[in-house]
C-alpha positions in Angstrom: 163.5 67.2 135.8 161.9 64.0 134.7 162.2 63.7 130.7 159.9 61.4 128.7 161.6 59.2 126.4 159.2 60.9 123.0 158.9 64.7 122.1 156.6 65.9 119.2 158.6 68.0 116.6 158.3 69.1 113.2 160.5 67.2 110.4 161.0 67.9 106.7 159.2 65.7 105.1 160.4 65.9 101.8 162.4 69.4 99.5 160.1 71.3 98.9 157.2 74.2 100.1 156.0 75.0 103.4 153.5 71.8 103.4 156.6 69.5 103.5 157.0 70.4 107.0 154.8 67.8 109.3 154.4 66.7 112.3 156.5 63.8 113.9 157.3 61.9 117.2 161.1 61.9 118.1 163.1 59.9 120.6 164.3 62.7 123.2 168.0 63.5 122.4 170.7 62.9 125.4 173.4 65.9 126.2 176.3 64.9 125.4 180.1 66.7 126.6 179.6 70.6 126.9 175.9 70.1 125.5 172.7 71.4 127.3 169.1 69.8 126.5 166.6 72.9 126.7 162.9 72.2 127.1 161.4 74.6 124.6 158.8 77.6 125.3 159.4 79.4 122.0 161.1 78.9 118.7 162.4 81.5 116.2 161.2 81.1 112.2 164.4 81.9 110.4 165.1 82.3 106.6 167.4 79.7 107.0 165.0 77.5 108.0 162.7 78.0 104.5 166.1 77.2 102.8 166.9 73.8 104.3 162.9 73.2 103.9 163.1 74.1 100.2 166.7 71.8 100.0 169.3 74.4 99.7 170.8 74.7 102.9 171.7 71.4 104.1 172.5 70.7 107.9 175.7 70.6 109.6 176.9 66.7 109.4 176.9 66.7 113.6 173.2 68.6 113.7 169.5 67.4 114.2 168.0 67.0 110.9 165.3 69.0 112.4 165.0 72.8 111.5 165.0 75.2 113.8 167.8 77.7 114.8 166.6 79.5 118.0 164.5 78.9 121.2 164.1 80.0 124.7 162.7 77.7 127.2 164.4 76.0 130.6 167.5 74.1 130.9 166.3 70.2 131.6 169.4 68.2 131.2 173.5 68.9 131.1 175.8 67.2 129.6 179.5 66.1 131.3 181.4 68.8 131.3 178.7 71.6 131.5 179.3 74.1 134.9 177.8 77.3 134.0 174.0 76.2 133.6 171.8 73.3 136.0 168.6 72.1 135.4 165.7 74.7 135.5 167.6 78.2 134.4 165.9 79.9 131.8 168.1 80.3 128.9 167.3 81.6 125.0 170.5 79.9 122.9 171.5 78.9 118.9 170.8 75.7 118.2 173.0 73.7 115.1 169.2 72.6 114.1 166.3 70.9 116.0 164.3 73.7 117.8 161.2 72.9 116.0 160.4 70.4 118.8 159.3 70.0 122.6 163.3 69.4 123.5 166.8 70.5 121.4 170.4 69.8 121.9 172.7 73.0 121.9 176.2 73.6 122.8 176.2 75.7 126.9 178.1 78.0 125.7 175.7 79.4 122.7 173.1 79.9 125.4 172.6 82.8 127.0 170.1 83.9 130.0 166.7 85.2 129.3 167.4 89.0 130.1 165.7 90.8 132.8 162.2 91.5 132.5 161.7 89.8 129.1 159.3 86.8 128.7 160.5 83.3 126.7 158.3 84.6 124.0 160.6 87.9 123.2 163.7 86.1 124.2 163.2 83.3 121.7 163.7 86.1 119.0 166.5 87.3 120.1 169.7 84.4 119.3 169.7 84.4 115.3 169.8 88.1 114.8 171.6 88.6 117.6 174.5 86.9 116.8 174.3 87.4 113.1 174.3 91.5 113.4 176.6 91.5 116.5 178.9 89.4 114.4 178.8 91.2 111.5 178.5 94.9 112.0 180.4 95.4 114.9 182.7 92.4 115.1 183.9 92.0 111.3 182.2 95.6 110.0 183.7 97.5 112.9 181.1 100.0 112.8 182.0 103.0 114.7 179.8 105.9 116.4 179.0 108.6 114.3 179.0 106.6 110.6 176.9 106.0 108.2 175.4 102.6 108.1 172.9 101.1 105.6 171.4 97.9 106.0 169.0 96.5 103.2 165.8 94.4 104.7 165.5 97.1 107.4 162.0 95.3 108.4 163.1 92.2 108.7 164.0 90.5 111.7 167.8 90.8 111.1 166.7 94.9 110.0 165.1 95.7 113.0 168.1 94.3 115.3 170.3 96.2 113.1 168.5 99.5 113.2 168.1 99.7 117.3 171.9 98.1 117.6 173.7 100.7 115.3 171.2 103.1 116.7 172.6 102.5 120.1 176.1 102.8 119.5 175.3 106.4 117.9 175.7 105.4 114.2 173.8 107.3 111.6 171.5 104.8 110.7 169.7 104.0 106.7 167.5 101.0 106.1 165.8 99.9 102.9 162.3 98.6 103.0 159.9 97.5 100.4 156.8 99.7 101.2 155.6 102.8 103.0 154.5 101.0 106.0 158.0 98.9 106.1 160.0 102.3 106.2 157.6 103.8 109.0 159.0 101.2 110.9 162.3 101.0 110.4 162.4 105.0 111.1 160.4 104.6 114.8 163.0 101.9 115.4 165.8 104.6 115.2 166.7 104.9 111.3 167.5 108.1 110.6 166.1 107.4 106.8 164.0 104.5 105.3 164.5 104.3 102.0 161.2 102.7 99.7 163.1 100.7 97.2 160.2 100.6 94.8 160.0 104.2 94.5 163.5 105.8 95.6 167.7 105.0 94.8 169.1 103.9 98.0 172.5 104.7 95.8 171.2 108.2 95.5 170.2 108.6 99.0 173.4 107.9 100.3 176.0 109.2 98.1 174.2 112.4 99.0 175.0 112.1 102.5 178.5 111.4 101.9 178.2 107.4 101.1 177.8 105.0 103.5 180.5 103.8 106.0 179.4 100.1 106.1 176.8 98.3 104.2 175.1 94.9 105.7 173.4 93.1 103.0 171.3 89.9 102.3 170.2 90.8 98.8 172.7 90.6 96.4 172.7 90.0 93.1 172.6 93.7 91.3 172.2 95.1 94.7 176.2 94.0 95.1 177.9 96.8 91.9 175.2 99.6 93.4 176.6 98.9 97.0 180.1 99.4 95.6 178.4 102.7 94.0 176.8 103.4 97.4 180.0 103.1 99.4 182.2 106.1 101.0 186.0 106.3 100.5 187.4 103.1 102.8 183.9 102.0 102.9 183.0 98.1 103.9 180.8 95.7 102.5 179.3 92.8 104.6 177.5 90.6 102.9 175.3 88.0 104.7 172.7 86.3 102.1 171.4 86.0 98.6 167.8 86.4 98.4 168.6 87.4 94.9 171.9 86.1 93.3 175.5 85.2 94.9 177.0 86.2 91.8 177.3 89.9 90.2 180.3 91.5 87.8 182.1 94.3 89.5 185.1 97.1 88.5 187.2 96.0 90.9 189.8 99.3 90.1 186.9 100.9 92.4 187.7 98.8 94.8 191.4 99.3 94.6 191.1 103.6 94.1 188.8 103.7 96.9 190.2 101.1 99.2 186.9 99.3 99.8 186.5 96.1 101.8 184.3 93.4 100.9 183.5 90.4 103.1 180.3 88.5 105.1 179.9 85.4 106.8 177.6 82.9 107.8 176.4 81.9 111.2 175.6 78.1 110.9 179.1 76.5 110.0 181.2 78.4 112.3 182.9 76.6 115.1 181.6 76.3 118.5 184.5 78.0 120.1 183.5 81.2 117.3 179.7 80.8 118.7 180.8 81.0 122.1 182.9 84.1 121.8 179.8 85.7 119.9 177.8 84.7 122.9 180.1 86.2 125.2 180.8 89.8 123.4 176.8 89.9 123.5 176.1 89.3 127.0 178.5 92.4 127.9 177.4 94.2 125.1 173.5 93.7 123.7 172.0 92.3 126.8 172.8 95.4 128.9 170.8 97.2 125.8 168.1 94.6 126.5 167.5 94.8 130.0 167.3 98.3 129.6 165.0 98.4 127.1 166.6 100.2 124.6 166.7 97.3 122.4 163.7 95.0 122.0 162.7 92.4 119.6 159.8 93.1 116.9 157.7 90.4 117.2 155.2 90.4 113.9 153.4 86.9 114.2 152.8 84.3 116.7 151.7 80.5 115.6 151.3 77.1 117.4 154.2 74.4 116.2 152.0 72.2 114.7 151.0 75.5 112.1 155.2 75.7 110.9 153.8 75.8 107.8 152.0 78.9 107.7 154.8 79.9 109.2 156.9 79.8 106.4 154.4 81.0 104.2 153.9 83.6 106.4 158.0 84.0 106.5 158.3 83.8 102.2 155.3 86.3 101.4 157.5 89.1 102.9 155.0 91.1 104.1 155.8 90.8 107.9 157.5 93.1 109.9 160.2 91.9 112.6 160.0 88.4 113.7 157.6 85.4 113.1 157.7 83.1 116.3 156.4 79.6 117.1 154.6 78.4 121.0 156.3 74.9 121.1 155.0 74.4 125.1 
């Protein structure tokens, strides 16, 4: 594949809203050992993405300072060392940064192939809440056929993962939402309840059914005490985010008399070798749920690159359901 020497991309102008984000002309970056250089269909719109925008969620030191944590397109350069992908296989992958652009530097083994049947479109979706939820439900959450999970944001694009994953596996499946339209969704994806947390007590809810088993949660703030309500006997906690507040005051003795477990994670400063295994407990895992169809993305919103902006807008009003996506070819 011949590569030109420029690239457009989007670049972070300055902290701040979604008009910081403008468009640029970048030198094309070289693979370097184990690195692939993918030419880009598709890129995902991530939360993460609005926070290094807004200047609260700085880059790896080693990453583009470009945002952009996902994207499908076709392998068109391999670095030394590289044996498992050549030039011209169609691949979705993580990216450290730098997918809002024509080309975007990722390690070869956080790629993964496009699964069968699925456009670039629906595949660049699939990386960011792919690995987050596999990662922390099943890896560190352990969830287990037959329990009770909750997971808060059920509409989002980490939700709707969520919801069809733990589905899958045969857990009994709650999701909050903020509206009537949100929980509609989240219940045709395979929740068992949707919970309207404008108008119902997701603590309620669940301590009727027994508690819940495991929790995933990108709220916090006061949602972190009511999980600790919500929570059955040996129950776990995985927290992920703060859209509200990192910081709460909790009765630890509950967590002590009850034997709770409280942890998360975060998907951006982990190692390569952690990506990799993430990659590989998905491909025998999620992707057989994929090319199956039992799993899909929900895609909410397409725009063009060059309208990243209204992307994030689009991505902070909330009001979409599933995943926003960007056409970078």
């Amino acid at each position: 594949m011949t590569l030109p020497k420029t690239m457009r991309a989007v670049e972070i102008s300055t902290p701040g809203g979604p008009e910081v984000l403008v468009e640029c002309t970048r030198p094309v970056p070289a693979p370097g050992h184990d690195q692939i250089l993918i030419k880009l269909a598709y890129t995902g719109v991530n939360r993460p993405d609005a926070l290094q925008r807004a200047g609260r969620y700085a880059p790896p030191p080693t990453a583009s300072d470009l945002p952009g944590l996902e994207g499908a397109g076709t392998v068109a350069a391999v670095g030394a060392g590289v044996t498992r992908w050549k030039v011209g296989d169609e691949v979705c992958a993580l990216f450290p940064g730098g997918s809002y652009a024509d080309y975007a530097l990722t390690n070869a083994g956080h790629a993964l192939p496009v699964p069968s049947g699925m456009d670039l479109r629906a595949a660049a979706c699939l990386p960011e809440t792919f690995f987050t939820v596999w990662s922390n439900v099943f890896t560190r959450g352990a969830l287990k056929p037959g329990e009770r999970f909750l997971v808060h944001g059920g509409s989002s694009g980490i939700g709707t993962t969520a919801i069809q994953l733990a589905s899958a596996i045969g857990a009994r499946v709650f999701a909050t939402a903020g509206s009537d339209e949100k929980c509609a969704a989240c219940t045709a994806l395979g929740a068992e309840r949707a919970i309207n947390y404008r108008t119902e007590d997701f603590v309620e809810v669940l301590r009727a059914e027994g508690g819940a088993n495991l929790i995933l949660d990108m709220v916090g703030g006061d949602y972190i005490p009511r999980n600790i309500k919500t929570l059955a006997d040996d129950g776990r906690l995985v927290q992920i985010a703060f859209l509200a507040d990192s910081k709460a005051t909790l009765n630890f003795a509950q967590v002590m008399i009850r034997r709770l477990t409280i942890t998360g994670s975060t998907l951006r400063p982990q190692s390569d070798a952690a990506k990799t295994r993430i990659a590989e407990d998905l491909a025998a895992n999620a992707w057989p749920l994929l090319e199956s169809g039992r799993v899909a993305p929900v895609i909410d919103s397409e725009f063009a690159l060059a309208d990243a902006a209204k992307a994030h807008a689009l991505m902070e009003s909330s009001v979409h359901i599933g995943k926003i996506v960007m056409k970078v070819a």
